[in-house]
C-alpha positions in Angstrom: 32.9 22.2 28.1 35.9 24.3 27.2 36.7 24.7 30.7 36.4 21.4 31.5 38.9 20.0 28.3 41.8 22.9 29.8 41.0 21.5 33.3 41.9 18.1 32.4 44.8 19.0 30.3 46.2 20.5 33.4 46.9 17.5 35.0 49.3 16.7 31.9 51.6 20.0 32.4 54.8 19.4 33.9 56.0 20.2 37.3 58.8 21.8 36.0 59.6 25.6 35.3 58.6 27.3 32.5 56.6 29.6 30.5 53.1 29.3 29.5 51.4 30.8 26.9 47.5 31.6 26.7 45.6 31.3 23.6 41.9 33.1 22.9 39.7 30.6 20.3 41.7 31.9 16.8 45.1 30.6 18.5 46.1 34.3 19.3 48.5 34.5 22.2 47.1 37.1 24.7 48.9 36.1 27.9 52.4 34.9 28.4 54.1 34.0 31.9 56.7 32.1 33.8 56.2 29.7 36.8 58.5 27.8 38.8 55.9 25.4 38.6 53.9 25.0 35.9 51.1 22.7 36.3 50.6 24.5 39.9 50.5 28.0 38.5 48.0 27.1 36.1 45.9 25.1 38.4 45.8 27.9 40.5 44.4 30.1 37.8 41.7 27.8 37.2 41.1 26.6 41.2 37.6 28.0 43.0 39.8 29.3 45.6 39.4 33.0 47.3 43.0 33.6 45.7 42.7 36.5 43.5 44.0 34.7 40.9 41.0 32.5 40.7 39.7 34.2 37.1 37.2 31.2 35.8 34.6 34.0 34.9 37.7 35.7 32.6 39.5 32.4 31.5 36.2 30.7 30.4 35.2 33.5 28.5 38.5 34.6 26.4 41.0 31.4 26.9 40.6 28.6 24.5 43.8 26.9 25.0 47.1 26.9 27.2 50.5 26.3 25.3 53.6 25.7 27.5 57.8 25.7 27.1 59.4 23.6 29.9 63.0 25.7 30.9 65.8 24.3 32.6 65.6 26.5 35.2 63.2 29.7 36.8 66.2 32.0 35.0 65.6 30.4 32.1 61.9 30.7 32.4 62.2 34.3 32.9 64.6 35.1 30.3 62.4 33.4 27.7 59.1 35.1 29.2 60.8 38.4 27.9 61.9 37.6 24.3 58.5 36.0 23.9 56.2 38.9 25.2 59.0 40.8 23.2 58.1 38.9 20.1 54.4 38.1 20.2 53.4 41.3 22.5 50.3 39.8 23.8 47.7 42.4 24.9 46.9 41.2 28.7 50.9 41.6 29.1 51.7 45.4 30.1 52.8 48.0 27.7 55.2 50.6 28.9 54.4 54.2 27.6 57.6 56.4 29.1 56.9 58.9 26.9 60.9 58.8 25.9 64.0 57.1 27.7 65.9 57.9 30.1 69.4 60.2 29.9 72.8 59.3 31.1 76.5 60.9 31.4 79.1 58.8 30.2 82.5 58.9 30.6 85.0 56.6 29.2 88.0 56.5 31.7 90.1 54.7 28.8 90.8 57.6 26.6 93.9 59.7 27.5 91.6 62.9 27.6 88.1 61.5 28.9 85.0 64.0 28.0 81.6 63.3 29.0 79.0 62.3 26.9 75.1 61.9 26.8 73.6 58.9 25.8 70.4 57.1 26.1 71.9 53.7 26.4 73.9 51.6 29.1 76.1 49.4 27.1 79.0 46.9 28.5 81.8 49.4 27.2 84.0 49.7 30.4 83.1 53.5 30.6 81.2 54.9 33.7 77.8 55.9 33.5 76.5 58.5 35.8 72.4 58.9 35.7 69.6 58.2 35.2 68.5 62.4 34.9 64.6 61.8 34.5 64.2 65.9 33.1 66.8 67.3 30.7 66.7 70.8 32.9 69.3 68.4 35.0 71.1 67.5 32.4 72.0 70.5 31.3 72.6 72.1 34.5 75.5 69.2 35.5 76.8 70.0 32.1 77.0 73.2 32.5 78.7 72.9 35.8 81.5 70.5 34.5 82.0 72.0 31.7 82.8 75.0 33.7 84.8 74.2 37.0 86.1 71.1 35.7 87.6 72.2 32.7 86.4 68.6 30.8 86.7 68.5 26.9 83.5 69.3 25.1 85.5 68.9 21.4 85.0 65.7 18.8 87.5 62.6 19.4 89.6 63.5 16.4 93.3 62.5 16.0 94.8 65.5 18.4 97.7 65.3 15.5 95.5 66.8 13.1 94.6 69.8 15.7 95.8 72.8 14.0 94.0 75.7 15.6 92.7 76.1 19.7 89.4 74.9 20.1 86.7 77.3 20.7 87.0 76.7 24.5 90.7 77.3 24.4 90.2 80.5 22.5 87.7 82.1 25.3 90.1 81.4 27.9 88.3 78.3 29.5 91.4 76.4 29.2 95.2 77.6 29.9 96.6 76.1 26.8 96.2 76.6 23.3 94.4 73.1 23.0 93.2 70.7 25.6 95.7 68.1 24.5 98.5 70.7 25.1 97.2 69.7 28.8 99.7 66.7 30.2 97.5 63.9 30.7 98.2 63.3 34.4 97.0 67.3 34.6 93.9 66.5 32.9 93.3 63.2 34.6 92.8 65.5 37.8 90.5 67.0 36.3 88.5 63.7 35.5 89.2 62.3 38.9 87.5 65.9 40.1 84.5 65.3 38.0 83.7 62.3 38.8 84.0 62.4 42.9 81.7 65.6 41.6 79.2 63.4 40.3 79.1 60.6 43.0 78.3 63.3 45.6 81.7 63.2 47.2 81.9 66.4 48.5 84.1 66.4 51.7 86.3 64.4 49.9 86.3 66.6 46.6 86.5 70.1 48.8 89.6 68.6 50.7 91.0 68.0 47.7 90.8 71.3 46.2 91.3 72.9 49.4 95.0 71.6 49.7 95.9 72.5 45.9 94.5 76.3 46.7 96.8 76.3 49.4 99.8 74.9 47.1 99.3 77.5 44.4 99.1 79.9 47.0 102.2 78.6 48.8 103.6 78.5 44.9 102.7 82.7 44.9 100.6 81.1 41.8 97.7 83.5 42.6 95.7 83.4 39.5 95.3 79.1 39.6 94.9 79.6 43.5 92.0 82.1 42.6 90.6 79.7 40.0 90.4 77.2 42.7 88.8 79.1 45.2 86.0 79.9 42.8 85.4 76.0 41.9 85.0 75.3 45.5 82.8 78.1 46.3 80.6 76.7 42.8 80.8 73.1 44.1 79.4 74.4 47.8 76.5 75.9 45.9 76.2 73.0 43.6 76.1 70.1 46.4 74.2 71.7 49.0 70.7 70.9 47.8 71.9 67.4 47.6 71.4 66.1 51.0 73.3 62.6 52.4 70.0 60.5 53.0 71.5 57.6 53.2 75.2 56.5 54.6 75.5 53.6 52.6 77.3 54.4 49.1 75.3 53.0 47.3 72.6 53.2 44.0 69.1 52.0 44.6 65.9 52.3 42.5 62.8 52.7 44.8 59.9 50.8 43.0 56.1 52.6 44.3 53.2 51.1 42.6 49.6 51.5 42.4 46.7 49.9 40.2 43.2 50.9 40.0 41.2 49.0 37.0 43.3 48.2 34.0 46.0 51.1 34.4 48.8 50.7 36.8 51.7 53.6 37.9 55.6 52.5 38.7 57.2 55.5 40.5 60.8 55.3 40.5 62.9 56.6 42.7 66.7 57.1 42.1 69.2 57.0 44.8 73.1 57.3 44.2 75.6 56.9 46.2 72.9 57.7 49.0 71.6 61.1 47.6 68.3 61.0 45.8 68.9 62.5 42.4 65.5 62.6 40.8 62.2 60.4 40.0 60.0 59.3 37.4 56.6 57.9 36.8 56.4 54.9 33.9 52.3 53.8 33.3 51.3 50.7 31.3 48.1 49.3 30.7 47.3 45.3 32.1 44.3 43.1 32.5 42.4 43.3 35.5 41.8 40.5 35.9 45.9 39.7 36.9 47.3 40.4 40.1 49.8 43.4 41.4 52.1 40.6 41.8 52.2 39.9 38.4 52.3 42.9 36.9 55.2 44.2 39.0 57.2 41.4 38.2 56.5 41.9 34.3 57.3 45.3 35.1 60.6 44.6 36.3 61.6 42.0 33.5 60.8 44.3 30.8 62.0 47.6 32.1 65.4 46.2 33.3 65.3 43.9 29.9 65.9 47.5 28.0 69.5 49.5 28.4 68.6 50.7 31.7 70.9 51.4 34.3 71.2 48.5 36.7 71.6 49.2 40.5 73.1 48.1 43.3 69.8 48.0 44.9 65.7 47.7 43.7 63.5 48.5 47.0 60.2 47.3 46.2 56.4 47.8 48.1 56.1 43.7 48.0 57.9 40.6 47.6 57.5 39.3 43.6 57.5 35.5 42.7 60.7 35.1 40.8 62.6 37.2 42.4 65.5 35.3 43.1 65.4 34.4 39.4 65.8 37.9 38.2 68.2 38.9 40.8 70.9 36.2 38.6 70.0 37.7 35.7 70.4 41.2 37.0 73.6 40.3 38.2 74.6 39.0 35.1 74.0 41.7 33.3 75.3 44.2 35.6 78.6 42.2 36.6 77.8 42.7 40.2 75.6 41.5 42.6 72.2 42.7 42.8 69.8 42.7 45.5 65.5 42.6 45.3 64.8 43.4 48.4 61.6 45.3 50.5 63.2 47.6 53.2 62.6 47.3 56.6 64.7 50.2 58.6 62.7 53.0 59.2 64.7 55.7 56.4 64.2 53.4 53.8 60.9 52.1 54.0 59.7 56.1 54.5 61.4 56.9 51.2 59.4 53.5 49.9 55.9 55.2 51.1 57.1 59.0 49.4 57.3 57.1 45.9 54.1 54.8 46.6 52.3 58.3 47.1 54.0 59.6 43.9 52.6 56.6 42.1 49.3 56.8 43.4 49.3 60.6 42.8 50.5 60.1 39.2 47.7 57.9 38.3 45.1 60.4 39.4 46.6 63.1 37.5 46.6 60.9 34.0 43.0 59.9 34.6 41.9 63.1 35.6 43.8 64.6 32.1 42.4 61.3 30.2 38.6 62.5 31.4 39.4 66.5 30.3 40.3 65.4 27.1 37.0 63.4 26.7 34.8 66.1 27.5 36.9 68.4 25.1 36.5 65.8 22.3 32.4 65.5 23.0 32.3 69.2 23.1 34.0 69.3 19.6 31.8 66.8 18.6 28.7 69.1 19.6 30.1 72.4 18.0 31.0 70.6 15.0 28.0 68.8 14.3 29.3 65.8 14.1 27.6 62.3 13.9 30.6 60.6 16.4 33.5 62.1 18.8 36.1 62.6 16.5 39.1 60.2 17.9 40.9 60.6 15.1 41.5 63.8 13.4 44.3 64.9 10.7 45.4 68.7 9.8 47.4 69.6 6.8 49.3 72.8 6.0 50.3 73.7 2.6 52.5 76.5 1.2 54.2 77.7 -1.7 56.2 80.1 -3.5 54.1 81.4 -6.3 52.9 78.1 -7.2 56.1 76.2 -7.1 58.2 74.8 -4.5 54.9 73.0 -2.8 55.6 71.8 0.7 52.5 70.2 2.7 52.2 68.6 6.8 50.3 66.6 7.8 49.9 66.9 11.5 47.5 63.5 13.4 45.9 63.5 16.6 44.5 60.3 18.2 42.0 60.4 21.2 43.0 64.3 21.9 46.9 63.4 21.9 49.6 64.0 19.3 50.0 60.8 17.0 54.2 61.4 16.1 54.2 58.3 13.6 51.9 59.6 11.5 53.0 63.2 10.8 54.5 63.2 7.2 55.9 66.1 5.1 56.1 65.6 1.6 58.0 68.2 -0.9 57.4 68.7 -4.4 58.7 71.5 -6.8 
């Protein structure tokens, strides 16, 4: 009978874009979506077709009612399907768990003595953001590589007026004046303009480059720069050879694998600047079954690229998405640049596309096979402890003291065999 009363409300939805929202029998929204047509998507949902969308057996049981929001446009549908899941965070949509974002270099151009930055976010600033580096270990080691061969700034953006003694850099001889903005700015602007073709991967162009002001200094008899410079290019040759060309388009791309099996899904990304591959990452979330790949990769892609991500030139993916024209505007939008959804078909890309479908799939296993061990280590607590039920959820507290005063106690939380951050507290009392 339920059924039957959403079946012939169907026929009242309009054939219009939009985003509809799923309701269980208390009016609790656990589904939200977009269509370019509504009244199609949804009959589709409900049809006895073999489309795996057909989910009668799942809809009759846990959907009561369908609420919808008409948009001007399938952008506009899409941008409201985020703030809404955003909002109401319904529990068939998918959850991210990235276990911490993403790191970035920044470097704001503008400033009369540039120095690079980390950040977690992407903001519309004008400054150039060089990144995503999925492990810190990276991080630190391009740091440590410009801070030392390209002689960038390292100290606080305080008025260079008020700079009344060398900065610790100066003092251990990393740079040749007393203070980095005794440097003349065109001077140090080489410097930037080194860095950055450093970061891009340019290195014919960046060796060239240094090759020709070796030989100057050396033509200058100014032995100890020329010396200086040889070292940098023989650091940079060490530094760039690992990074192979894999691509000769110049160009940044995210390479999208996925893989599903039951509820959990795994998006492998794969980053590729300016034709190098710099690194990967795996990002799982939890989904109903019962909702197709298709779906769940393109609520992937709306809420991961929704966040201050870096935007690319390029997103490969395993499968064409519905919406994808849709949030390729709003992509480009954001971004200030065109930007392209596409699934490769040349040979070099489509076998860097299979490498991060494997990395998805292998991902996956390894998470369920850790979920598993951590189940048997629970029941096996469980047995030693005597206990009446697995203990999911367990709390630890430390206390000390100095001869009775200056208490300090932690509290330290585990949930399901994992480390639960929000509920660690440390109180103080003397």
């Amino acid at each position: 009978m339920k059924t039957q009363r959403l079946i012939e409300k169907l026929k009242t939805l309009p054939d219009e874009p939009g985003v509809y929202l799923m309701k269980d029998k208390s009016g609790n929204i656990i589904y939200i979506g977009k269509a370019k047509n509504l009244r199609n998507r949804l009959k589709a949902y409900f049809a006895g077709t073999k489309d795996e969308r057909a989910l009668m057996p799942f809809l009759t049981e846990e959907i009561a009612d369908v609420e919808t929001v008409v948009g001007g446009n399938e952008k506009e549908a899409l941008i409201l399907e985020n703030e809404l899941i955003k909002r109401h965070k319904p529990r068939f949509n998918i959850k991210l768990k990235e276990g911490g974002t993403f790191v970035y270099l920044r470097l704001d151009l503008y400033r009369t003595y540039p120095r690079l930055e980390v950040t977690r976010r992407v903001k519309k600033d004008g400054a150039r953001y060089f990144g995503p580096y999925p492990a810190a270990r990276a991080l630190r080691e391009t740091l440590r590589v410009m801070n030392r061969y390209f002689k960038l700034r390292t100290c606080s953006d305080h008025d260079p007026a008020r700079h009344k003694r060398p900065c610790l850099l100066c003092q251990i001889s990393t740079f040749p004046e007393s203070s980095v903005y005794d440097i003349p700015s065109k001077d140090y602007h080489r410097h930037v303009e080194d860095a950055v073709s450093f970061l891009q991967g340019k290195k014919p162009e960046l060796l060239n480059s240094l090759r020709q002001r070796m030989e100057k200094a050396s033509g200058d008899l100014n032995f100890e720069e020329a010396a200086r410079l040889r070292d940098q290019i023989e650091a940079i040759k060490r530094t760039l050879e690992p990074q192979a060309v894999i691509f000769k388009i110049d160009t940044d791309a995210d390479v999208l694998g996925f893989f599903q099996m039951n509820n959990f899904c795994t998006v492998y990304l794969v980053f590729v600047r300016h034709g190098r591959v710099i690194g990967g990452r795996a990002l799982s979330f939890e989904a109903a079954e019962k909702f197709s790949g298709n779906d769940r990769l393109a609520s992937f892609l709306t809420l991961y690229y929704s966040r201050e991500h870096f935007v690319p030139d390029e997103i490969w993916l395993p499968f064409d998405i519905e919406g994808q024209s849709a949030l390729e505007e709003v992509l480009s939008e954001r971004k200030d640049a065109k930007v392209r959804i596409v699934v490769p078909k040349t040979k070099d890309k489509r076998a860097l596309l299979m490498t991060s479908q494997r990395n998805a799939r292998l991902s996956l296993y390894q998470s369920q096979k850790g979920d598993r061990q951590t189940f048997a280590t629970l029941m096996n607590l469980q047995k030693q402890l005597g206990l009446e039920h697995m203990p999911r959820y367990m709390e630890c507290f430390d206390v000390s003291h100095f001869k009775g005063n200056a208490i300090v106690a932690a509290k330290a939380a585990m949930k399901d065999g994992k480390p639960k951050g929000r509920d660690r507290q440390k109180e103080s009392t003397i």
